[in-house]
C-alpha positions as CSV (number, residue, x, y, z in Angstrom):
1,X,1.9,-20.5,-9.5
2,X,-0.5,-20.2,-12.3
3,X,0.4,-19.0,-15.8
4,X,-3.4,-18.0,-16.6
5,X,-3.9,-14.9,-16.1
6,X,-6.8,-13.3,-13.8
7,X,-10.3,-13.2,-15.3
8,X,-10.8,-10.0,-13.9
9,X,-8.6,-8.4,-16.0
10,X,-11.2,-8.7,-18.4
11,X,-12.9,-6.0,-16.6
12,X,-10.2,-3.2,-17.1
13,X,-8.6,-4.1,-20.4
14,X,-7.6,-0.6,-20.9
15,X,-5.2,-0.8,-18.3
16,X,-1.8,-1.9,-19.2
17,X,-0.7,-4.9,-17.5
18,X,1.7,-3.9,-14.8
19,X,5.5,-5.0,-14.3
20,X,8.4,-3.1,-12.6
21,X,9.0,-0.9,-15.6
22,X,5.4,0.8,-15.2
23,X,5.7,0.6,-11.4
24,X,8.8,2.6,-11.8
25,X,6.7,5.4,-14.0
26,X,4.3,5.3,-11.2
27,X,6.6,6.1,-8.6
28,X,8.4,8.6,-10.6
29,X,4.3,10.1,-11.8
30,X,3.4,10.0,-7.9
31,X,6.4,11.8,-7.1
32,X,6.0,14.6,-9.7
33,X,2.2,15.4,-8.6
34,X,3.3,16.0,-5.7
35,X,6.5,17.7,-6.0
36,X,3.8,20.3,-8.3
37,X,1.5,20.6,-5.6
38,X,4.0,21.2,-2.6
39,X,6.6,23.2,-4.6
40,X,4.1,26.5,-5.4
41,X,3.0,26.5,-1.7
42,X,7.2,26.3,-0.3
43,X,7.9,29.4,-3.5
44,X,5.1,31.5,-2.4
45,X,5.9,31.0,1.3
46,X,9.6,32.0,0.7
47,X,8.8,35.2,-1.8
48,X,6.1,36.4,0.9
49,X,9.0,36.6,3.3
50,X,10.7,38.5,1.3
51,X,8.9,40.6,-0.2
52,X,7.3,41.6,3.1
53,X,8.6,40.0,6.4
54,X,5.4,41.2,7.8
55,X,3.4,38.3,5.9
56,X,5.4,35.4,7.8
57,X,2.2,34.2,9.4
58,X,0.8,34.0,5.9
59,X,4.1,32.1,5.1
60,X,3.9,29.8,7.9
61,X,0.4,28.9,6.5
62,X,1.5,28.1,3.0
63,X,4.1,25.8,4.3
64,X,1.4,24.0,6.4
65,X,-0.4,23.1,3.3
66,X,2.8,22.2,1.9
67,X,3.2,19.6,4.2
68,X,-0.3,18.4,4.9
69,X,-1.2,17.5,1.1
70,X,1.4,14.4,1.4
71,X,0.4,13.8,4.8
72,X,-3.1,13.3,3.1
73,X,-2.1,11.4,-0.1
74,X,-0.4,9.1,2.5
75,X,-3.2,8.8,4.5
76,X,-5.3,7.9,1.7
77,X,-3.2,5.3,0.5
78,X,-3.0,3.4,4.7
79,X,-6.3,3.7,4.9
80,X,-6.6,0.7,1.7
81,X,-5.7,-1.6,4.8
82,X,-7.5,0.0,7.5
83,X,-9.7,-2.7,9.7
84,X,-13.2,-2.6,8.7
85,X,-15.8,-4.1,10.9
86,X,-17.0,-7.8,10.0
87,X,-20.2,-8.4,9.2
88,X,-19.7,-12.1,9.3
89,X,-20.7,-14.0,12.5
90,X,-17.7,-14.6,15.2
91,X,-17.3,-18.4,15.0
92,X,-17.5,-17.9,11.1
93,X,-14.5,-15.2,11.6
94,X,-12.6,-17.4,13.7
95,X,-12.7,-20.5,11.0
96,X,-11.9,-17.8,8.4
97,X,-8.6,-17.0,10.3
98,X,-7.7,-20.5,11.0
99,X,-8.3,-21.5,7.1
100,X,-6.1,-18.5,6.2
101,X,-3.1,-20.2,8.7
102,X,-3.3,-22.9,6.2
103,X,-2.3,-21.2,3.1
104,X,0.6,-19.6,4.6
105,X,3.7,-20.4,7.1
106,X,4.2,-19.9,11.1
107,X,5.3,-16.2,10.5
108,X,2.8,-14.8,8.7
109,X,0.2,-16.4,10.9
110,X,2.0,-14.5,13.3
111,X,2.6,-11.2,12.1
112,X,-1.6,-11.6,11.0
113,X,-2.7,-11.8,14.7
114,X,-0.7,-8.9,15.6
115,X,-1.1,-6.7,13.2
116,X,-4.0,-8.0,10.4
117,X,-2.1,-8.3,7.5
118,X,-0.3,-11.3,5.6
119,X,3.1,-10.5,4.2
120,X,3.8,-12.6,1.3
121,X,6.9,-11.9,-1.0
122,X,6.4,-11.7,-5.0
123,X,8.3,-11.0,-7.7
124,X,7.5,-6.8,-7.8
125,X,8.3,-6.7,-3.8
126,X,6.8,-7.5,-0.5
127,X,3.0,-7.9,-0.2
128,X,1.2,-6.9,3.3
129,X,-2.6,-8.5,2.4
130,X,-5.3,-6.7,4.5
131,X,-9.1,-7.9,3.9
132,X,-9.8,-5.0,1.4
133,X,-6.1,-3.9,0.5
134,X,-2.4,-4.5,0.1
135,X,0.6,-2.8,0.7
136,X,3.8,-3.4,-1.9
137,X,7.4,-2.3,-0.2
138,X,9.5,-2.6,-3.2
139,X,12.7,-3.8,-3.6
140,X,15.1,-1.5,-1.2
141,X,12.2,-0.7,1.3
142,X,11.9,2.9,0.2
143,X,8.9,3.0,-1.3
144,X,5.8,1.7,-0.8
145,X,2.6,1.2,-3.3
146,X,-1.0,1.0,-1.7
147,X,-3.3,-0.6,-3.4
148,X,-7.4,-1.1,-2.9
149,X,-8.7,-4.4,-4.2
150,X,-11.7,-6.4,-2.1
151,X,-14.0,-8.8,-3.2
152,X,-17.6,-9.0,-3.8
153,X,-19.2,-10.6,-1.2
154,X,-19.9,-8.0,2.1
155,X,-20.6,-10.8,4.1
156,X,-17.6,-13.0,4.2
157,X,-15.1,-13.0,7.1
158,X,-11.9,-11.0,6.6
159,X,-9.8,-14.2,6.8
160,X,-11.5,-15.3,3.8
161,X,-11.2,-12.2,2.1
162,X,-7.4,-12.3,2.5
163,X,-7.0,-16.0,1.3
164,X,-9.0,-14.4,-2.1
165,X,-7.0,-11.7,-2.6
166,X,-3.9,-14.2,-1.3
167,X,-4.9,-16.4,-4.0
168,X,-5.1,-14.1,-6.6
169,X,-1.3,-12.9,-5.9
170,X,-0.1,-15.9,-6.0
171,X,-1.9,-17.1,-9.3
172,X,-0.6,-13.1,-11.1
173,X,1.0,-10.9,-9.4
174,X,0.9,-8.7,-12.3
175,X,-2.6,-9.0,-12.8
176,X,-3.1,-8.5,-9.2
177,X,-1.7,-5.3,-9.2
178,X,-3.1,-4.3,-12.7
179,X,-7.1,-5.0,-11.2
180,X,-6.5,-3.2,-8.2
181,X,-6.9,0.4,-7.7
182,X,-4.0,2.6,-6.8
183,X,-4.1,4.9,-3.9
184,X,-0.9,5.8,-3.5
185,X,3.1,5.9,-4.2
186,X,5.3,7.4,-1.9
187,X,8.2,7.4,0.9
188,X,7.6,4.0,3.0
189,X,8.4,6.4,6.2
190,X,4.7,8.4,5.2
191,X,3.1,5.5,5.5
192,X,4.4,3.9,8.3
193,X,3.3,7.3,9.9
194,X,-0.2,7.1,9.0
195,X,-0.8,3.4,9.8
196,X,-2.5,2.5,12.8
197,X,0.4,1.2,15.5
198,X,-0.3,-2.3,15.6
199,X,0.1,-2.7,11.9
200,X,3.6,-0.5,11.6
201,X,5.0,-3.8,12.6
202,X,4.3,-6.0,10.0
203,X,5.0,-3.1,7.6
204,X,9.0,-2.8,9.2
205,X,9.6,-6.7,8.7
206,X,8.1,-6.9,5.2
207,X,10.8,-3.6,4.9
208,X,13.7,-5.5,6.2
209,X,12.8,-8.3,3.2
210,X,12.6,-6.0,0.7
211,X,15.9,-4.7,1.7
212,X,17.2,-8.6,1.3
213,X,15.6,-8.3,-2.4
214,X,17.1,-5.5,-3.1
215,X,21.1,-6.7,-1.8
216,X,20.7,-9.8,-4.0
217,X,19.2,-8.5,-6.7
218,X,22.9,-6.7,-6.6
219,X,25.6,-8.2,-8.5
């Protein structure tokens, strides 16, 4: 692990470096946007009952936005590891991959060829690595971060975009998470919900680390 920090962060110096403090702020922001967009909807739904039972369908309809603004902040955040199609040539795709398998153990090659992503464990939680995104379970499994971070080259293959962005987390993890973009904070079950199937997988078993963290992290 390297102790110099990412170059990139150059490029967004007004952003405070990130560590668990600010990630805890984040969660705590995320969860108070929408806990201001969701509560009105669930207040107006239950006063239209009341007030007139007659307006239920109108109720009904307020709770459906209720529910479907998280449902979309989730979506936006799954959708940072989403597969993109490759512009890259197959055979180059397929030495990308088996590169990739050398920077990381027999499990994560695994877990990669079933579901895309590369778990790798840090110091602020488990990382899933997708070519243009990451997921980070924190400690405890019940929440999850999504970030969007790519690199700048549309024509390399998306095993060489993971070992870059691989790299990167492994040289600062802090800065890592500083350069990248934040889509989302919220309940790991929303996510899970809006990923596509074959990726849930890789999301559960960097879950059941991040639980591990958590328990040891315990006194």
């Amino acid at each position: 692990m390297s102790a110099e920090p990412l170059p990139e962060l150059a490029a967004v110096h007004w952003r405070p470096r990130v560590d668990p403090r600010r990630l805890r702020r984040t969660d705590a922001l995320w969860t108070a946007t929408t806990a201001a967009h969701v509560i009105p909807f669930i207040a107006a739904a239950v006063a239209l009952v009341l007030v007139q039972p007659l307006a239920a369908p109108v109720s009904l309809a307020a709770l459906a936005h209720a529910w479907v603004i998280p449902e979309l902040y989730a979506q936006r955040g799954a959708n940072v590891v989403r597969p993109k199609r490759s512009r890259a040539a197959p055979d180059a795709e397929a030495r990308s991959v088996g590169l990739l398998g050398d920077l990381v153990g027999h499990e994560a090659r695994e877990l990669h060829a079933s579901t895309g992503l590369v778990p790798e464990r840090g110091s602020l939680g488990v990382w899933l690595v997708g070519p243009a995104g990451a997921l980070l379970v924190r400690p405890g499994a019940r929440r999850v971060i999504c970030y969007c971070v790519g690199v700048n080259d549309p024509e390399l293959p998306s095993g060489d975009r993971i070992a870059h962005l691989l790299l990167a987390l492994r040289s600062d993890e802090r800065g890592f998470a500083t350069v990248a973009n934040l889509a989302f904070s919220g309940a790991r079950w929303r996510v899970r919900r809006r990923l596509a199937t074959e990726m849930r997988p890789a999301l559960d078993a960097g879950a059941a680390t991040a639980r591990q963290m958590y328990k040891g992290a315990m006194p």
